[in-house]
LUMNUGU-35886 format. One line per field, with one value per atom (N, C-alpha, C, CB): residue number from 1; residue in one letter; atom name; x, y, z. Coordinates in steps of 0.05 Angstrom, whole numbers, m for minus. Each point is the difference from the previous one (the first is absolute). Glycine has a CB too. Example, Ala and Ser with C-alpha at 12.3 -4.5 7.8 and 13.67 -1.06 7.14 Angstrom:
LUMNUGU-35886
num <- c(1 1 1 1 2 2 2 2)
residuo <- c(A A A A S S S S)
atomo <- c(N CA C CB N CA C CB)
px <- c(264 m18 18 m38 31 16 m15 24)
py <- c(m114 24 24 m23 44 24 22 m13)
pz <- c(156 0 0 25 m39 1 14 m43)
***
This chain:
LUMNUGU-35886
num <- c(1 1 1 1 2 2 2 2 3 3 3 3 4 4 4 4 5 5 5 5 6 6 6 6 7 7 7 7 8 8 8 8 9 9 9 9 10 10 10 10 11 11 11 11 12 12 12 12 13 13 13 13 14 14 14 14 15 15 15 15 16 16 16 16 17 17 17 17 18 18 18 18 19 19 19 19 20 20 20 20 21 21 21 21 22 22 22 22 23 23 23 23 24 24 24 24 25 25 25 25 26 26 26 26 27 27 27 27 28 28 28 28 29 29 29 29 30 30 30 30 31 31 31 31 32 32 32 32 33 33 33 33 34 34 34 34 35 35 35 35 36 36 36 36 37 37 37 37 38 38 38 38 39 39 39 39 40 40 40 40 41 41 41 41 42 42 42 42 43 43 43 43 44 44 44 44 45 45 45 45 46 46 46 46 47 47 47 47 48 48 48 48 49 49 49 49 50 50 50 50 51 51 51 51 52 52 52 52 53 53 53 53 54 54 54 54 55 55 55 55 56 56 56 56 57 57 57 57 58 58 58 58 59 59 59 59 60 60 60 60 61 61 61 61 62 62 62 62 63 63 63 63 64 64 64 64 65 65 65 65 66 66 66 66 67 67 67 67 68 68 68 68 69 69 69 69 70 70 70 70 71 71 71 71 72 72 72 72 73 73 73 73 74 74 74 74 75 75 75 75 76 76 76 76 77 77 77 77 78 78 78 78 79 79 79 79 80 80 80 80 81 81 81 81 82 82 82 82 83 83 83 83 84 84 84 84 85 85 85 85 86 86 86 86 87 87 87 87 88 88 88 88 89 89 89 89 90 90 90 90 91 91 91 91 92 92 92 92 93 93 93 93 94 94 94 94 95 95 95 95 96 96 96 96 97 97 97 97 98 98 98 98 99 99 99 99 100 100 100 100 101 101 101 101 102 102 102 102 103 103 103 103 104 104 104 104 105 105 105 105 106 106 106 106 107 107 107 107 108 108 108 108 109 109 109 109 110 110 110 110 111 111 111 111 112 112 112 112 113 113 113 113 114 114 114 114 115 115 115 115 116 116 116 116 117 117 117 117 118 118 118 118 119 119 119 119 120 120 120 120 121 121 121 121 122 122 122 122 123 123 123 123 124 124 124 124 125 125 125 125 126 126 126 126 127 127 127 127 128 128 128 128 129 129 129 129 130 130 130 130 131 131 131 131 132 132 132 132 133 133 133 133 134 134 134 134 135 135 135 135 136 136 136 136 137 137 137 137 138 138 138 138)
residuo <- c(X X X X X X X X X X X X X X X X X X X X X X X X X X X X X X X X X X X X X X X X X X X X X X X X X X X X X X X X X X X X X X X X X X X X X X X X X X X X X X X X X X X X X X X X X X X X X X X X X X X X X X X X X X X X X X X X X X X X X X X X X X X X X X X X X X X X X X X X X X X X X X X X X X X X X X X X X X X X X X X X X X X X X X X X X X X X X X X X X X X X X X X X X X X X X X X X X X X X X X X X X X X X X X X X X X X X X X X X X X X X X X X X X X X X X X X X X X X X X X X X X X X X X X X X X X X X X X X X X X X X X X X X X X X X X X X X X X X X X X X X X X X X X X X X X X X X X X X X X X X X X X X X X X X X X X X X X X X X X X X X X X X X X X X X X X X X X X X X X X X X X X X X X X X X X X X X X X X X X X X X X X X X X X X X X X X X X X X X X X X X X X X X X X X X X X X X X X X X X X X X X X X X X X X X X X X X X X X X X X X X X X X X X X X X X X X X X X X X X X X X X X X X X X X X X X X X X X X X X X X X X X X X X X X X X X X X X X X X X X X X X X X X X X X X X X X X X X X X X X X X X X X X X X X X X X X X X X X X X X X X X X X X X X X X X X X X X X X X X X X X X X X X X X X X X X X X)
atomo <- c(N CA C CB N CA C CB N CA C CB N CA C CB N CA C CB N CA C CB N CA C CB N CA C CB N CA C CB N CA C CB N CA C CB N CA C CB N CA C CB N CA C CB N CA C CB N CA C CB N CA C CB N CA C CB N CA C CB N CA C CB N CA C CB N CA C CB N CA C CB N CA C CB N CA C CB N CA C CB N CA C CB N CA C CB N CA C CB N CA C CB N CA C CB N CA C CB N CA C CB N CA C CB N CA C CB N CA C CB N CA C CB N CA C CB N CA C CB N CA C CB N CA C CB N CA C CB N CA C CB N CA C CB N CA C CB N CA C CB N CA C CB N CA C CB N CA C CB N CA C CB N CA C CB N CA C CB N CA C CB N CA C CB N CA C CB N CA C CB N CA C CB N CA C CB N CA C CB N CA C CB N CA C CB N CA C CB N CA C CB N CA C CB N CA C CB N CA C CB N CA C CB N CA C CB N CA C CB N CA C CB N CA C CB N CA C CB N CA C CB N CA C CB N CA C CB N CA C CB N CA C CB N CA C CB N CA C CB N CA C CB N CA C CB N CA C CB N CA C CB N CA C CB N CA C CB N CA C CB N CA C CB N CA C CB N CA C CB N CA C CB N CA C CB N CA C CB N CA C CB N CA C CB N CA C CB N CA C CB N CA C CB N CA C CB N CA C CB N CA C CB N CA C CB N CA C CB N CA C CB N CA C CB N CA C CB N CA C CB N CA C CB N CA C CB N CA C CB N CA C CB N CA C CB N CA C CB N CA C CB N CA C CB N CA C CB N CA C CB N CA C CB N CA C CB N CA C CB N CA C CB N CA C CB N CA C CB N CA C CB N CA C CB N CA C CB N CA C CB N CA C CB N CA C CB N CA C CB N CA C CB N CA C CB N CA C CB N CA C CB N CA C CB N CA C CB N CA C CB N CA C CB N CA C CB)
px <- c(48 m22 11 m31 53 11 13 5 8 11 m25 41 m59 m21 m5 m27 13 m5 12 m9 46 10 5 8 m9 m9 m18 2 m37 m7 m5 1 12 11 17 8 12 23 m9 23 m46 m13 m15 m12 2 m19 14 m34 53 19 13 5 1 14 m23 44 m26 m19 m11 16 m51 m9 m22 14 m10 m14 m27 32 m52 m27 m4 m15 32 m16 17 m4 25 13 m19 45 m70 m22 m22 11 m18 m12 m3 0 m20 10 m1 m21 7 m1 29 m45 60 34 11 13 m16 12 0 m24 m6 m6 13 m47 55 6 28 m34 46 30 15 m14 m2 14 m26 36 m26 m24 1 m7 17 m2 m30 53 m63 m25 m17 6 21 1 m8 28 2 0 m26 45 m57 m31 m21 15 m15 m19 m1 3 20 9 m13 44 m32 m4 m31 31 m43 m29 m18 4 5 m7 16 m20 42 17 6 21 m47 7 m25 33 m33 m14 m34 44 m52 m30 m17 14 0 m10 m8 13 1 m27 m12 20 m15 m25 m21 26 m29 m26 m9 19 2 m8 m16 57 m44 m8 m44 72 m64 m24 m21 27 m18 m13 m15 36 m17 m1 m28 64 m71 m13 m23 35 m42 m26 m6 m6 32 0 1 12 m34 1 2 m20 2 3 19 m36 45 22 7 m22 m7 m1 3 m26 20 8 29 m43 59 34 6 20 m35 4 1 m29 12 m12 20 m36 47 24 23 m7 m2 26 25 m16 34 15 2 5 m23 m6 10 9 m10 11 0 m14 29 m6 m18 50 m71 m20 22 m46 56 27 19 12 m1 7 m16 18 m43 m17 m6 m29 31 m15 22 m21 44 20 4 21 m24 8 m22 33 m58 m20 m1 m20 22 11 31 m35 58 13 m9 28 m45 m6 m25 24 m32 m17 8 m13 35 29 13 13 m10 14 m18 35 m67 m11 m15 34 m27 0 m29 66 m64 m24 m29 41 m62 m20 m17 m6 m6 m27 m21 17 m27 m37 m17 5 m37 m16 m17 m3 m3 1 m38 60 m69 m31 m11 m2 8 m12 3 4 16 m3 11 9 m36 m3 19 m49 66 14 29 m44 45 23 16 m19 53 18 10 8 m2 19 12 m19 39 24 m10 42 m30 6 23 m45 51 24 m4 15 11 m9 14 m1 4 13 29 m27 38 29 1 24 m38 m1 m11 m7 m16 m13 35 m72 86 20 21 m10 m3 18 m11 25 m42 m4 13 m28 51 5 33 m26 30 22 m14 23 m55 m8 m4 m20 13 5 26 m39 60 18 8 5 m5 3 m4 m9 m18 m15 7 m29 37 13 18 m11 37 28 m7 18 m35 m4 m11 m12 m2 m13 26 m52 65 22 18 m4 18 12 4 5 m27 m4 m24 22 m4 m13 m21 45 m67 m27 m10 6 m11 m13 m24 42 m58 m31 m14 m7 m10 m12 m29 31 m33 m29 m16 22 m10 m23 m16 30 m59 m6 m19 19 m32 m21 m14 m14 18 m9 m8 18 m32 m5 m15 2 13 m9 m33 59)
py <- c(191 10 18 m3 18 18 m9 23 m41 m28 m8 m25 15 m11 27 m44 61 26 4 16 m11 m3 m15 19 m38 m28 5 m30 29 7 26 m32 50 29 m11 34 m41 m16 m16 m3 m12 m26 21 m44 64 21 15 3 m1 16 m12 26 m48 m5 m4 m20 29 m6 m13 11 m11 m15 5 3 m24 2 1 m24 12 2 22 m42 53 31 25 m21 16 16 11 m27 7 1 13 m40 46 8 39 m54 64 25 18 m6 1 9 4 m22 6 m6 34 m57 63 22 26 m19 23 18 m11 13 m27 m13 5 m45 47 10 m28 47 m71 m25 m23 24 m47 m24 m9 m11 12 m7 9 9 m36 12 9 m19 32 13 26 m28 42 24 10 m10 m6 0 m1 m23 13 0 27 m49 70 13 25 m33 29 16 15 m40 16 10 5 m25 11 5 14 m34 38 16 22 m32 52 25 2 25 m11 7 m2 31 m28 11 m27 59 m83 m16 m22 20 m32 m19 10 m41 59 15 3 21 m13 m8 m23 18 m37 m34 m11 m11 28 m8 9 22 m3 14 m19 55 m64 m16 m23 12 m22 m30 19 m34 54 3 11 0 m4 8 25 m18 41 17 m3 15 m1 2 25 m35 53 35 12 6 15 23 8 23 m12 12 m11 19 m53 m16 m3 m31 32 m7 37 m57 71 29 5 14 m27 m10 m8 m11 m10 m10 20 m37 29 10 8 m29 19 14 20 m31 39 26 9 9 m38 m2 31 m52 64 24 m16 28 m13 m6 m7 32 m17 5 m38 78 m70 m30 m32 34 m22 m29 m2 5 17 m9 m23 58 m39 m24 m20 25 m32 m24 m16 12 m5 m15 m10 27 5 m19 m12 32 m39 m15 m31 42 m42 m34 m1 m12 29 m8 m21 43 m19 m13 m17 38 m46 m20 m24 26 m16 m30 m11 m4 22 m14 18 m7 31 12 1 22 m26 2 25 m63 80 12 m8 28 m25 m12 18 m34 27 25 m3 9 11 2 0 38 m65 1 17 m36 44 22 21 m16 25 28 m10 40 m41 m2 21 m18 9 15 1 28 m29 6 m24 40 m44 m21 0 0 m25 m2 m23 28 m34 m22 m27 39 m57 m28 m18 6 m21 m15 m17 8 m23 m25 m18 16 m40 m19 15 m41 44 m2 38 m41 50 19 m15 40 m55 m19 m21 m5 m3 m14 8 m11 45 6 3 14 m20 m9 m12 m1 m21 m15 30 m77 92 22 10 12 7 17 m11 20 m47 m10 m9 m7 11 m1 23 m36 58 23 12 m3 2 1 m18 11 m41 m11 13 m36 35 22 20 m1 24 25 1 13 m37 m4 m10 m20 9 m15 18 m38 48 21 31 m39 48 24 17 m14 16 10 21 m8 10 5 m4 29 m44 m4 m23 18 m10 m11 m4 29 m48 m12 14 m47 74 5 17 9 m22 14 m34 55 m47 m15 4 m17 2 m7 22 m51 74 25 18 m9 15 10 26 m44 59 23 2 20)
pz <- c(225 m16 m22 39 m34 m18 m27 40 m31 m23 m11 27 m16 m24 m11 21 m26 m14 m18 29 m13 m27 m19 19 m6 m24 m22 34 m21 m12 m30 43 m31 m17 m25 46 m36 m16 m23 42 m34 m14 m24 50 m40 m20 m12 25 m20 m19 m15 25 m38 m27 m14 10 m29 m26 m6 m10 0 16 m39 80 m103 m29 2 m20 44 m9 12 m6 24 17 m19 67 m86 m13 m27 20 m24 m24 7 m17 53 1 m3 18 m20 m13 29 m58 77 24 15 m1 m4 10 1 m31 19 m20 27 m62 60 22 29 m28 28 36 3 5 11 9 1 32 m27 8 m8 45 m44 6 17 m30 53 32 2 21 m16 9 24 m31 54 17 m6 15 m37 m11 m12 m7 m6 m19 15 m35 58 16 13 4 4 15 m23 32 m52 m29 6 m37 39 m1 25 m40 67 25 11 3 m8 29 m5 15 m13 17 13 m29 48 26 m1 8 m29 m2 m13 m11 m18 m5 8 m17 48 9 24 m17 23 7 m17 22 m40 m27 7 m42 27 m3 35 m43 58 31 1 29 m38 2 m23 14 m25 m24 10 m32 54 16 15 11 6 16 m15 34 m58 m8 m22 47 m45 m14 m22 28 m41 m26 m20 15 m9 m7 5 5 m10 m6 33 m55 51 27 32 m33 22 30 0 3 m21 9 4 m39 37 4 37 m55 70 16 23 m35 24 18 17 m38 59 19 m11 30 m43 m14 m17 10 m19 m8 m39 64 m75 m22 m11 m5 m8 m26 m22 4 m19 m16 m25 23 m30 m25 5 10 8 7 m4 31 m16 3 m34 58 m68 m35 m13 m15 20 m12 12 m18 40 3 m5 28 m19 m15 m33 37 m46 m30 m10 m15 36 m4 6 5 12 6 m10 43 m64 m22 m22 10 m16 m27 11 m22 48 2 0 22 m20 4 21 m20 45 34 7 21 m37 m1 m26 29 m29 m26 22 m34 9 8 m5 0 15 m1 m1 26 m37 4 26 m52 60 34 m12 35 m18 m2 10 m2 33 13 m13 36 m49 m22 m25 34 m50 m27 m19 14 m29 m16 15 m20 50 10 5 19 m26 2 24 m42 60 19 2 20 m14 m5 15 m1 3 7 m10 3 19 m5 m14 32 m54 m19 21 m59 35 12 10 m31 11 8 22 m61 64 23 25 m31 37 22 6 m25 5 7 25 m48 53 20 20 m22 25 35 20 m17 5 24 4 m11 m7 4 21 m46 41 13 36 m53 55 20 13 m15 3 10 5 m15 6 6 28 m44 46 20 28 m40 37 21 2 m1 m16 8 20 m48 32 10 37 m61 62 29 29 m36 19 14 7 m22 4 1 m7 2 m10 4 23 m48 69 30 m3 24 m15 m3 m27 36 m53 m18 7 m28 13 11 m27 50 m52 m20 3 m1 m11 19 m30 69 m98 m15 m4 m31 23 m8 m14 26 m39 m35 m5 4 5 m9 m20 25 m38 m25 m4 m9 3 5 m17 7)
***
């Protein structure tokens, strides 16, 4: 498994003319699109969001909510990083007129089958973990 990876890595790293035009390249450390994926999901707090997205949350205050105990300061940015990236849009929240809360697009809904894998991993092998939030809304 380690050989394919690096394969793949390898394969994303040469130079590569139609991703060299794009202007996004620039900001990214690599085009492995491991690294880019990682870029924008991997640190601790962002699919936890996207997780919370899958289960219904929409307002500020419901990912405030979550067991993990996000910081408010935190949850802002990352919310508006997977704005800018796309994976996130805001919506106007019908139940409160005037007030915005998020939803996933396509290419954020595209990670579900991650967030479910996640979740298998974490059950398998991480000892007492329990699948026990569910469709909750504050």
């Amino acid at each position: 498994m380690q050989a394919i990876m690096l394969l793949i890595c390898k394969y994303f790293l040469r130079k590569d003319p139609i991703m060299a035009k794009q202007t996004t390249i620039s900001a990214r450390r690599s085009p492995c699109p491991i690294a880019c994926a990682l870029d924008t999901l991997g640190d601790k707090w962002t699919l936890l969001v996207v997780r919370d997205l899958f289960l219904g949350r929409k307002r500020f205050k419901d990912f405030t909510a979550s067991p993990e105990k996000i910081p408010t300061n935190i949850l802002s940015d990352r919310l508006g990083r997977l704005v800018e990236r796309g994976m996130v849009q805001q919506i106007p929240l019908e139940e409160s007129p005037g007030r915005q809360g998020y939803a996933l697009t396509e290419k954020g809904m595209a990670l579900q089958k991650v967030i479910k894998a996640l979740l298998q991993w974490g059950l398998e092998w991480e000892p007492g973990t329990i699948v026990g939030m569910n469709n909750r809304k504050s």
